[in-house]
N, C-alpha and C positions, 0 to 999 in steps of 0.2 A: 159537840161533846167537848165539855171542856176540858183541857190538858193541864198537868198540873207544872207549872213553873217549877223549874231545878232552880237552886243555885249555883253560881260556876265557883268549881271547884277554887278554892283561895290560893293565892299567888304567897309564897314563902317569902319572907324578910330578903333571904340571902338572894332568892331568885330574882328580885325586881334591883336589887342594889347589884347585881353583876351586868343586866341591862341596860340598866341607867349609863355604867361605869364605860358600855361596851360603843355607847352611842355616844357618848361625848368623845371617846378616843379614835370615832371612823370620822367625826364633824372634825374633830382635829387635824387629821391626817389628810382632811381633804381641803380645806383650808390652807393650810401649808405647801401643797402642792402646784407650781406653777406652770401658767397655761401654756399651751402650744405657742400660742402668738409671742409671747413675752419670754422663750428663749431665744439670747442671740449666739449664733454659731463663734466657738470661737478664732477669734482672730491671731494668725503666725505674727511671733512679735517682729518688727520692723529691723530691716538688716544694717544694722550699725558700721559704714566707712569709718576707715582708717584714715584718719588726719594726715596727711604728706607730713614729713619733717622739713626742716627748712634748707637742708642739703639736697632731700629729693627735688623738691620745687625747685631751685635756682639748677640743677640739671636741666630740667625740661624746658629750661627758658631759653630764648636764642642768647649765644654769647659771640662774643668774636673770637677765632683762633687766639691764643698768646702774641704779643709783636717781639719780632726777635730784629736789632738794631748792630749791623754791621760795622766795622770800619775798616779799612782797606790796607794800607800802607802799616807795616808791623805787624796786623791783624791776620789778614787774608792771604799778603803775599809780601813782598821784598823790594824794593827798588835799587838797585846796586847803581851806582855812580861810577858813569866811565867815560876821562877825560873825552876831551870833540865826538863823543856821540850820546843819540839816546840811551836816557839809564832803562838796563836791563829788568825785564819785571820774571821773578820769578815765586811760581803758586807754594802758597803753604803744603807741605804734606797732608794727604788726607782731604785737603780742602771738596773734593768730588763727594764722600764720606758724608762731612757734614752737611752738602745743598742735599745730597739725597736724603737724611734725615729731615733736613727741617722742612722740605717742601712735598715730602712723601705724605702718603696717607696716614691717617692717624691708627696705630694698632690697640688701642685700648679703648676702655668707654667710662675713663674717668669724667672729671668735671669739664674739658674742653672737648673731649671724645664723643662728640655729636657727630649726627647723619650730616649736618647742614656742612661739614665741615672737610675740604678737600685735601688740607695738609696738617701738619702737624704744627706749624709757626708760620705767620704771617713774618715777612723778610723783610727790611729795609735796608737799604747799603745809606751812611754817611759817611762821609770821611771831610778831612778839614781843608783836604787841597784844592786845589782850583778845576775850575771844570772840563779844561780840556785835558787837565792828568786826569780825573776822575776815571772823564769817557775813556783812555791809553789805558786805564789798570781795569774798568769793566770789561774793556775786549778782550785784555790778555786771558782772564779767569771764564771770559764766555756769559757773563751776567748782563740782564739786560733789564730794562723797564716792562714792567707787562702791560701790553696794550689795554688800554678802555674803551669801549667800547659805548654808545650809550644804552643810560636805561629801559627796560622795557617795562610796561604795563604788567600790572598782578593780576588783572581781574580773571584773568583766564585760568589763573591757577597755575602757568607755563614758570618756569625755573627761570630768575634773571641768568640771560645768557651771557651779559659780558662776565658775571664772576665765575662760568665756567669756558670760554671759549680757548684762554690759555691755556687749559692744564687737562684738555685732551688728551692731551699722551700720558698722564695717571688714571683720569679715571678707569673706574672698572677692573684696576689693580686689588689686587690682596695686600694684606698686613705684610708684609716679608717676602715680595717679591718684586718691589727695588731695584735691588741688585741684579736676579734673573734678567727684567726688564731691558735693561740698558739705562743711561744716564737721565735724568732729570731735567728737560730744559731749565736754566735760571732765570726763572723769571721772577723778579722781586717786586713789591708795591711800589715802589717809589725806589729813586738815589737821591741824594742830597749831598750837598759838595760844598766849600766856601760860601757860596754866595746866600747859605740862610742859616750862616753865624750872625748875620746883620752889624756885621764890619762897615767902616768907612774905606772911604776909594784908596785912600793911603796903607791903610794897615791889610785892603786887600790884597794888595803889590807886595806886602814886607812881610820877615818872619813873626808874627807875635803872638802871645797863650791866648789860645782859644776857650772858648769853650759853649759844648751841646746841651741846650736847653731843653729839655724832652717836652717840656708843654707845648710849646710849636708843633711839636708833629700829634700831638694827643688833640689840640685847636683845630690842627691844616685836616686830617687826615682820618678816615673813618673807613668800618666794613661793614658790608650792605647782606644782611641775610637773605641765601635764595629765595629762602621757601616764604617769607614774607615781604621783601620788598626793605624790610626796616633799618635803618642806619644805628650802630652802633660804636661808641667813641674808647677808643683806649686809655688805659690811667695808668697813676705807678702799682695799680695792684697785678696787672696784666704785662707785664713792659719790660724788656731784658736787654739790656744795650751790653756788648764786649766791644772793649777797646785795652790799649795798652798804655794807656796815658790816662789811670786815675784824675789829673788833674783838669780834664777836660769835663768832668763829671762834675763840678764842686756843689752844683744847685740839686741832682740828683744822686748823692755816692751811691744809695740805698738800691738804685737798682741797675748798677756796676755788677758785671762778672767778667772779672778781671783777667786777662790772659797777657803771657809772656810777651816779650817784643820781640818778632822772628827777624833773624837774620840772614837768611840763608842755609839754618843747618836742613840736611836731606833726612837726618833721624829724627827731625823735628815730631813728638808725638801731641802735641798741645791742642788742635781738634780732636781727637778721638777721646780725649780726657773734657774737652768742651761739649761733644756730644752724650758722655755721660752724665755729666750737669745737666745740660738742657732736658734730659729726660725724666729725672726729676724734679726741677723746674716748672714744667709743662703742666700740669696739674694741681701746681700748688692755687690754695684759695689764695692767699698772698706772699705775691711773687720776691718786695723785699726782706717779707720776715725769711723767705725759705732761703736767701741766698747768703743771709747771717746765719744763719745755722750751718749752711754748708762750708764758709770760712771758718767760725767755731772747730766744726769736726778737722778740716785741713789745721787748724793751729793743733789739734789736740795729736793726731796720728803721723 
């Protein structure tokens, strides 16, 4: 039997142009859309350090203590002259005062205020007389040379022991208790006496103006870092010589701090006014600009 074919009902203008419109905005939509594979998670941006400055870094470098450079006669103590006998030697006031600062542990953690570092100033006694006053005026005041010992081996990571073997009796101290403690042995790096003015045989015998070279001991003489083993050499930016005879200075004035010439007075107060210096001092990046400025200040007040 045969069936009669319908027409299909006709599709409207609008109805086939809203289909069109609806299929090209899903091919759109999906097209645009990117696949699982090809997202990458995203990534914490990277933690940006801080650049050291150049005062941090030269902290963390080894340094050597400051050198603090002695002289004895005028300086430290007195020699009084008394006919047919030994001249009498008598110690500067305060002079206990200043070993126990300069050779005390350091209280700050400025620029020399390192761990590596057991005192506050590296010490050396010079004086221009001859060497068996020298050794007469180190006994009077109790100063002595501090033994060396030899070097040891790093590899083990062990502290050189000779730069601590001397100065057992500070370690382990606090900033400020010094005094509590009891006394300081003096034990200084070196003495140095006439004989490395590099005089002839005659003018060692005779009175005549001397004078102290500081680059000999910045050449001769060096500090050895525990914690690395490494030798480190002194300059004039580290370098502090007292004496009472400017004119012993003339190739170094710059790093001259100048103290009075003791005579014997007992109210003598001229170290405790030198330990205040040294304390600002001690930290300067450079040691002659700071000690010009502290003349300056003394001409102005």
């Amino acid at each position: 039997m045969l069936q009669a074919n319908h027409p299909q009902a006709p599709v409207s203008a609008k109805g086939a142009g809203q289909r069109v419109v609806n299929e090209k905005l899903s091919l759109s939509i999906t097209s645009e859309l990117p696949s699982a594979a090809s997202v990458k998670p995203v990534q914490p941006a990277p933690e940006t350090k801080t650049k050291p400055t150049v005062e941090e870094e030269a902290s963390t470098k080894p340094s050597p203590p400051p050198l603090l450079i002695l002289d004895l006669n005028g300086c430290l103590l007195y020699r009084q002259y008394q006919p047919g006998r030994p001249k009498a030697i008598h110690p500067r006031p305060h002079i206990q005062e200043l070993f126990q600062y300069a050779l005390g542990p350091p209280s700050d953690q400025g620029k020399h205020g390192q761990a590596n570092h057991n005192q506050n100033w590296e010490v050396l006694i010079w004086s221009s007389a001859q060497s068996k006053n020298v050794d007469l005026m180190c006994k009077a005041i109790n100063v002595s040379k501090r033994v060396q010992t030899p070097k040891r081996a790093h590899s083990n990571g062990l502290d050189d022991i000779s730069n601590r073997l001397d100065s057992l009796n500070i370690h382990g101290r606090k900033a400020g208790d010094s005094e509590k403690a009891g006394p300081i042995p003096r034990h200084v790096l070196d003495i140095w006496n006439r004989s490395q003015l590099d005089l002839s045989s005659e003018d060692y015998s005779r009175k005549v103006s001397t004078t102290k070279d500081l680059r000999k001991i910045w050449d001769r003489l060096s500090w050895t870092d525990p914690e690395s083993g490494k030798e480190f050499k002194w300059s004039a930016h580290n370098t502090v010589i007292v004496d009472d005879s400017p004119d012993k200075l003339s190739l170094q004035p710059d790093n001259l701090c100048m103290i009075n010439e003791f005579s014997g007075d007992s109210d003598d107060k001229a170290l405790l006014q030198l330990i205040d210096k040294l304390k600002s001092l001690r930290n300067a990046t450079d040691i002659p600009e700071a000690i010009k400025k502290l003349n300056e200040e003394a001409k102005t007040s």
